[in-house]
N, C-alpha and C positions, 0 to 999 in steps of 0.2 A: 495472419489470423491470430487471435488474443484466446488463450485458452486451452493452446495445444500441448503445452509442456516442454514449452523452450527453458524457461529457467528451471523448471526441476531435473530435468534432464544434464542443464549443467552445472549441478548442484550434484549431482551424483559421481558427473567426471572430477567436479572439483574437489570433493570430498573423498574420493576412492582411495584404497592403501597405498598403490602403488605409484599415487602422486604425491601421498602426504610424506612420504619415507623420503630420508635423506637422498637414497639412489634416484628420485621421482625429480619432482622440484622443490628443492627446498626454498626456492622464492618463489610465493606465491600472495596476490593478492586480486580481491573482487570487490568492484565498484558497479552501483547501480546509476546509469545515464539518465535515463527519461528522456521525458520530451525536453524538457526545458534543457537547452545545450548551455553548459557553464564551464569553458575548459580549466579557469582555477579552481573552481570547487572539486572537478574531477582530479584535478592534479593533487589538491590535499587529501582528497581521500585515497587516494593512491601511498600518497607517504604516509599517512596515518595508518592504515592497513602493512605497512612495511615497515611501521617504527621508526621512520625517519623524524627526525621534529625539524618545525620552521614557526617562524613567527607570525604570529596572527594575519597581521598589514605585509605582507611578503607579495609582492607582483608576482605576474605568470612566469616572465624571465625567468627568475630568481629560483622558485618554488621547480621550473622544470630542470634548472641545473644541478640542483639536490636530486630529485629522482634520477637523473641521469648517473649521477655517480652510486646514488645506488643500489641500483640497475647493471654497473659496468664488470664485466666478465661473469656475471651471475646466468645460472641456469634458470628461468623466473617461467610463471604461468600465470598470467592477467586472463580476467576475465571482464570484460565490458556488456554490462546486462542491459539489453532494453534500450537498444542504438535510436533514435530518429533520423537523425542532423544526415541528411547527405550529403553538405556541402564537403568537395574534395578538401578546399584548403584548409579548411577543422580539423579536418581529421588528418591531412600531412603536418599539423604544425602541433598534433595532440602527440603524434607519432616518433615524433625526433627523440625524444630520451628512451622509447623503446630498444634504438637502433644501437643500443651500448651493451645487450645483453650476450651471453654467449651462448657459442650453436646447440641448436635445439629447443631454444626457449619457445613458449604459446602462446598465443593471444586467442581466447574463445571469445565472440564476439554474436549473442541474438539480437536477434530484430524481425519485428515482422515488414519490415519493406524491402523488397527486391534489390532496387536501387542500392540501399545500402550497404547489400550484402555484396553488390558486385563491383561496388568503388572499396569496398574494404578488404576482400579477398580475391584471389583467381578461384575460376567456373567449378575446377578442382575441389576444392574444397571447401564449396558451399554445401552444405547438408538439411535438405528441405524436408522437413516433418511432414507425417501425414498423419492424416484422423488415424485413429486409433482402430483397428479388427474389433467386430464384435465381442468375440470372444475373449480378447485381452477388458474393453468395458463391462462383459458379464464380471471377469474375476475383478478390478477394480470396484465397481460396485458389491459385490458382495464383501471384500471387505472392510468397507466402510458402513454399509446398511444391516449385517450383518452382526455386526459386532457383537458378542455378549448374550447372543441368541441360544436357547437351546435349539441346537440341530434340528430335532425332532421335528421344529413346531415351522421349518421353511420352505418347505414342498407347495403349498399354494402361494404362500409370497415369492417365493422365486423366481414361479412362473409368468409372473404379474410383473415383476421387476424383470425379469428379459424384455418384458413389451414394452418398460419404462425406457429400459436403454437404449433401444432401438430410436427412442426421441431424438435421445442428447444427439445423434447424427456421428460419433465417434470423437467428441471433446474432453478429453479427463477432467478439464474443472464442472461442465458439467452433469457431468458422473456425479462425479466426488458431493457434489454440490446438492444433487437431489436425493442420494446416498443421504446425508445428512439430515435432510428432511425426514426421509422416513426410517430413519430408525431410530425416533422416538414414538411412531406408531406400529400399534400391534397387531392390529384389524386386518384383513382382505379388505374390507370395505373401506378403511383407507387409507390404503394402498390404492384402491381401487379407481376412490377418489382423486387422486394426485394420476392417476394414466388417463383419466377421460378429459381432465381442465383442458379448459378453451382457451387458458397460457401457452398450450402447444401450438395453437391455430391462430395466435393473434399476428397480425400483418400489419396494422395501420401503425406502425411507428417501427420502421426496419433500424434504425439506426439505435433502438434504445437495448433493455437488457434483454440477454440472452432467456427463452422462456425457464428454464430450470431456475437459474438465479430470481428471477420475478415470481416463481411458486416458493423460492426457499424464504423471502420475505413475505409473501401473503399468509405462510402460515405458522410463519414467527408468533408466539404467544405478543400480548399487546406490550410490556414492561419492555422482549427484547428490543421489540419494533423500536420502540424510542431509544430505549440503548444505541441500536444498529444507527439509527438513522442520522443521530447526533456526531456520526463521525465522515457523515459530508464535509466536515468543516478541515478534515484532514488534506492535504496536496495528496498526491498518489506518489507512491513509493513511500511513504513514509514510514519510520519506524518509530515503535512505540512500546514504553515496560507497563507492561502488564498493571503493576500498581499506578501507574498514572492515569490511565485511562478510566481508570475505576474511583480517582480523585476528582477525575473531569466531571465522572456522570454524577458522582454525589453533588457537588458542588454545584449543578446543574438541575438538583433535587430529581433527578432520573429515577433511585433508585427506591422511594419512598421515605417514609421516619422511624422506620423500626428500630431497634439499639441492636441489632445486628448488621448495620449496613453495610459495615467491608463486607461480611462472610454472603450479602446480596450482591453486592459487585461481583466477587469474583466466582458465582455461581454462572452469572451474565456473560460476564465473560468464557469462562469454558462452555458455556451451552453456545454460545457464537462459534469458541473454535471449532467444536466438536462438529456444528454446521458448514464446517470451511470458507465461514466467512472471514475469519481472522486465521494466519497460519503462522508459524515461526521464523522470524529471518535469521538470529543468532541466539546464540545461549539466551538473551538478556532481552530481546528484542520481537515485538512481531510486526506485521505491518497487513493490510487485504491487498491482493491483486488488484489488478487495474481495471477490470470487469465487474467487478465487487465494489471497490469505490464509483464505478460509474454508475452501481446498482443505488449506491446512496445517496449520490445527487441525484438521481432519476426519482428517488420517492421524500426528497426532504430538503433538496439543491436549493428552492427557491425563499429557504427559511435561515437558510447560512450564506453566509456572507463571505468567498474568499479575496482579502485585497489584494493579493499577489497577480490574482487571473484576473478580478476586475473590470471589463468594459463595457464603454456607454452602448446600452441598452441590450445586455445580455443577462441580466440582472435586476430585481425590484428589490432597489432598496431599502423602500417603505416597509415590506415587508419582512427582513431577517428579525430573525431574533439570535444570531448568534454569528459573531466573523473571527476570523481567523487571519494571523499573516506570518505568510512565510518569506522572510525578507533575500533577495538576491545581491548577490554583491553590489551592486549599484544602487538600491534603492535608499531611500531617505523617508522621512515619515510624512511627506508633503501626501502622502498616499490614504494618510488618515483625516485631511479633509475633505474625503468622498463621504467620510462620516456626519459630519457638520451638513451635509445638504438636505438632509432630509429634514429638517428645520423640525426637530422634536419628533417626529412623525416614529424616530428611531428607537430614539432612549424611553418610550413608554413600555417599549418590548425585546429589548436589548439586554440578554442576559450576560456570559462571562466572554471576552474576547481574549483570545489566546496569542503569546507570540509562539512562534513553531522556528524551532532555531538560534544560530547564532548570528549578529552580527558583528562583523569585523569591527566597526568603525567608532567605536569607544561610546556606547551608549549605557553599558552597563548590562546590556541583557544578555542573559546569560544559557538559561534553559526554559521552554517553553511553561514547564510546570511552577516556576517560579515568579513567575508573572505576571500580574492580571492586569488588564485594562478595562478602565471603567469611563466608557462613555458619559458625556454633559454635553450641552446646550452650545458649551464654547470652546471644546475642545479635547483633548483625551491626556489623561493622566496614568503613564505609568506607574504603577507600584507592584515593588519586589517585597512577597511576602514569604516566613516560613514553608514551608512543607507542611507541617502540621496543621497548619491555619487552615488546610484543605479539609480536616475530620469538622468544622464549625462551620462549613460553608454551604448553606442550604439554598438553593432560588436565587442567589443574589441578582438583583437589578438595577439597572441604571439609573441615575435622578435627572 
């Protein structure tokens, strides 16, 4: 289950004094898996997180005989976040330069699939989360709903917000999550509001967002709505600085024309964090959970365009107004004439297209923010622009 505090929980182990102290592990590194199983990409970020260097074009061979070495007599603590893949032979052939460490080394390893849990460890040392005691949600939620409050004034909302948490079913995100919602409101009434919605009681779509998450965008003012919902265009797990994202929406004319429009950006954005729609993954870095990204394809999926994920007829193409590509080591750009099909139907509403990433294979591209793609009639032209070019980029559209 999605939402229980698998990664914060080892994010706490990872980051505790007594790991980070030379006496702990002093090799340590954490890599986020996903769905998408890529064991080179896992492997370089493993050396990347370890300071190992290797060369762009370096095969899995190559890249896992550097890790191995190392790795070799090192005390280390890996963390592998957010498993899918349960094929055994992946994961025995991901595993070979682990086996050069010395005794006592870890591997944390979540996943919400059983299976995974039990071809990657013994019974022993599986440790299954559970929802969260009331009472631990009451204090979570208060201090995130709480926040900034005079005391005084939370004896009727308090009471209101125990009947709220008792929704969430014992999930911390969300808690956190409707936590966020209301404390920017001051009222009993609504509060009051937010514990009666029929987002508690809706059924006809089990598969889609969590009800908290679906209140914490229906009462999104309308400026973050669009903010929020433009970053459907994101892969899940991604990370992202804080100033880029805020080059996206301008550029994307999100945040209006007023001659303060950074200091609107990154209003937009801390009112998102502060909602835990966006959370931090490192000093430099944030990214949304995978509940959270599924919340933004759920209310704006069908107006972004990802070509990575791409398949016939999970997708109207006629319709984006905005795509995204996050390239995998194999791919090629034969993937952007899924663009060309919509014979015009596209470029009348086609705003900025992003790459998201690097590719290896000498194309020039280098960082997402650097990039624009601008859709035509016959084809797509990249252009690698400043940084700066981003403060003059208002609406842009395709011809």
């Amino acid at each position: 289950m999605g939402g229980l505090g698998k990664t914060t929980l080892a994010q706490i182990v990872y980051k505790d004094l007594t790991v980070t102290q030379s006496t702990g592990f002093p090799t340590r590194a954490w890599v986020r898996i996903s769905e998408e199983y890529d064991a080179t990409r896992i492997t370089k970020e493993l050396l990347r997180e370890l300071s190992i260097s290797f060369d762009k074009d370096e095969k899995l061979f190559s890249l896992q005989g550097k890790l191995q070495v190392g790795l070799t007599n090192k005390k280390f603590l890996l963390v592998l976040d957010d498993v899918w893949n349960d094929n055994y032979n992946d994961w025995d052939d991901l595993s070979i330069p682990f086996k050069s460490g010395s005794r006592g080394s870890k591997i944390i390893v979540t996943t919400r699939n059983q299976q995974v849990a039990r071809m990657m460890a013994k019974e022993r040392s599986i440790h299954h989360l559970k929802l969260m005691l009331e009472e631990d949600c009451r204090s979570l939620f208060k201090k995130h709903a709480f926040k900034n409050r005079d005391g005084n004034e939370n004896a009727e909302l308090e009471e209101i917000g125990n009947e709220i948490v008792k929704k969430c079913r014992g999930l911390p995100l969300a808690v956190k999550t409707v936590a966020g919602v209301l404390r920017s409101k001051a009222t009993p009434e609504e509060w009051k509001q937010i514990l009666v919605s029929e987002e508690w009681t809706q059924s006809d779509n089990p598969k889609g967002p969590l009800p908290a998450l679906r209140l914490s965008y229906i009462h999104l003012p309308s400026h973050l709505k669009r903010c929020f919902a433009y970053c459907a265009v994101f892969p899940k797990d991604y990370q992202f600085r804080k100033e880029e994202i805020i080059q996206l929406w301008q550029a994307n004319d999100l945040l209006g024309e007023n001659k303060r429009i950074k200091n609107e950006g990154e209003k937009c954005f801390d009112e998102l964090r502060m909602r835990s729609l966006f959370h931090k993954s490192t000093d430099h870095t944030f990214s949304m959970h995978d509940l959270v990204n599924d919340l933004a394809r759920f209310v704006f999926g069908k107006y972004c365009l990802r070509l990575e994920d791409h398949q016939e007829g999970n997708a109207t193409i006629s319709g984006a107004r905005h795509f995204s590509y996050h390239p995998s080591q194999y791919d090629t750009f034969l993937k952007f004439n899924l663009l060309s099909q919509t014979k015009g139907a596209l470029g009348s509403s086609l705003g900025i297209g992003i790459v998201i990433g690097i590719i290896d294979s000498g194309f020039g591209i280098k960082t997402f923010h650097s990039n624009i793609l601008l859709g035509s009639h016959i084809g797509i032209s990249i252009i690698p622009i400043p940084d700066a070019w981003f403060d003059e980029c208002f609406g842009i559209k395709c011809n």
